[in-house]
Steps between C-alpha positions, in 0.01 A plus 500: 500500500281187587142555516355479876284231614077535499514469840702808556287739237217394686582689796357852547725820617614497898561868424238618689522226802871581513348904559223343739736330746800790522155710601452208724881503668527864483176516730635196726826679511383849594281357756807299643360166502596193401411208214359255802284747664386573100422123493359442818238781419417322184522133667746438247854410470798765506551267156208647347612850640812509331308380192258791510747747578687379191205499269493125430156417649203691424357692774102510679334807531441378896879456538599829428234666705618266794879622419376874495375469802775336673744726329271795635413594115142731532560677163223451357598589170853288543289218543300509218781596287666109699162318394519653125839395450383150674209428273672637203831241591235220524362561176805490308568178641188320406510661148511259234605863202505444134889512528518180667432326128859675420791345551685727307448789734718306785652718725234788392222298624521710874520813317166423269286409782588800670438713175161300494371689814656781487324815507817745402832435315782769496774372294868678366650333222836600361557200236174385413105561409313410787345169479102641548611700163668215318383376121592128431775583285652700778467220716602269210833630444608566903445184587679383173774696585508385857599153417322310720288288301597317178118375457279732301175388612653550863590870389172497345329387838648811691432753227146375520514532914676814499201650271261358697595686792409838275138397583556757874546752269142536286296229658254493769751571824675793317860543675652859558825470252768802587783372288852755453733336218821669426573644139707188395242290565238633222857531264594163562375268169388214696389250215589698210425852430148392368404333788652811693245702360203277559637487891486906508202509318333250733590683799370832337146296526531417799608834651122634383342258806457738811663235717825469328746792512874501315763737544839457296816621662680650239900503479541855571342478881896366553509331869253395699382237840493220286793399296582248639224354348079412431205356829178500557265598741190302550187649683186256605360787769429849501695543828817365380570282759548227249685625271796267364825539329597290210886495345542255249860434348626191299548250744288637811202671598454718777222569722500807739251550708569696813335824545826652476588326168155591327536884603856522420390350159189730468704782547744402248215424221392837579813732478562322213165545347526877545803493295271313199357679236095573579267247348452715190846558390595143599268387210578800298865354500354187501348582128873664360667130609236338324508705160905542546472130400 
């Protein structure tokens, strides 16, 4: 895979001015009028409209109130939640994050600066240790195995990012870590069985912080909403109006971020969450993995 340009890294995540403008069109559309009366309230183009609506262009705190009103908007409450969103957008794109200095992270970049703000992370993993939880040799040896790099300092560079991110979990912005990992994933010797244990016995410490909760799902739950495989649910407000979906496979990652999507998502994490083992016997099994080896 050939490393991406500066230039792109640089950029900050559209996630949330993608969420911003369907807000935007869903208002315009349910108030049945059209991208040139949008524009001619704002004196602006239907160009910069379609831009908006798209989540390409930032958008001004007086702009939306002038679209509000023209839409016929007087929640008061749906506007601030509009302004949030529009203030939060605007400071991801004028972010200049620590990830930008890595490369390495390519296509994760998005992802990271999302993580950077985020306030809550729900996460289901069925093949790997989440990557809040991750010791270097963990990280080492999936990336290794990945075969995307045949530079060590470049694998180097991205176990040193990927660490760095760790810093939400125990600095000074705690983040609220609710992490379910199947059985197989604490059985599975990633690295060797040494470095196995150090991984489990890493995420023991970490399960002791009051804002980071793991739950194994062990073999013998048998089915459940997820099999067909892991996501994420990102949180940057209490009201959950901005949450985000994030799918990653090998050649793709997916961002879903409709209100339906994030619910449908939410209510998978937790059905399947309620099939998990409670915290305690999670780490109890947790400890039996780590002395089996």
């Amino acid at each position: 895979m050939a490393p991406r340009r500066a230039s792109a890294l640089a950029r900050t995540s559209t996630v949330l001015g993608r969420k911003l403008g369907g807000e935007l069109l869903r208002l315009r559309d349910a108030a049945g009028r059209t991208q040139a009366e949008a524009a001619e309230t704002l004196s602006a183009t239907a160009t910069k409209v379609v831009k908006m609506e798209r989540g390409w262009v930032p958008v001004r705190d007086p702009d939306i109130k002038a679209l509000c009103e023209l839409y016929g908007v007087d929640d008061r409450a749906l506007i601030g939640g509009l302004l949030d969103l529009a203030r939060a957008d605007r400071g991801r794109r004028k972010a200049h994050g620590w990830w930008n200095q890595y490369p390495e992270l390519r296509a994760q970049v998005e992802y990271v600066a999302l993580e950077d703000v985020a306030t809550r992370v729900r996460t289901l993993q069925v093949a790997l240790i989440p990557g809040l939880l991750q010791t270097p040799d963990y990280a080492r040896a999936l990336h290794v195995a990945a075969g995307l790099w045949d530079d060590p300092d470049e694998i180097e560079r991205y176990v040193e990012a990927r660490i760095a991110r760790q810093e939400r979990i125990a600095g000074d912005r705690p983040i609220q870590l609710w992490a379910v990992v199947g059985e197989g994933v604490l059985r599975h010797e990633v690295g060797g069985r040494e470095a196995m244990r150090a991984q489990l016995d890493h995420m023991l410490k970490l399960t002791k912080l009051p804002n980071v909760k793991v739950q194994v799902l062990p073999y013998r739950a048998g089915a459940h909403a997820s099999m067909a495989g892991a996501f994420t649910v990102m949180s940057f407000a209490e009201s959950g109006a901005m949450d985000v979906v994030h799918l990653d496979t090998p050649s793709s990652t997916l961002w879903l971020e409709s209100e339906q999507d994030t619910a449908h998502h939410a209510a998978i994490f937790d059905r399947v969450a309620r099939q998990a083992l409670a915290q305690t016997d999670s780490r109890s099994l947790i400890r039996r993995v780590v002395e089996e080896m």
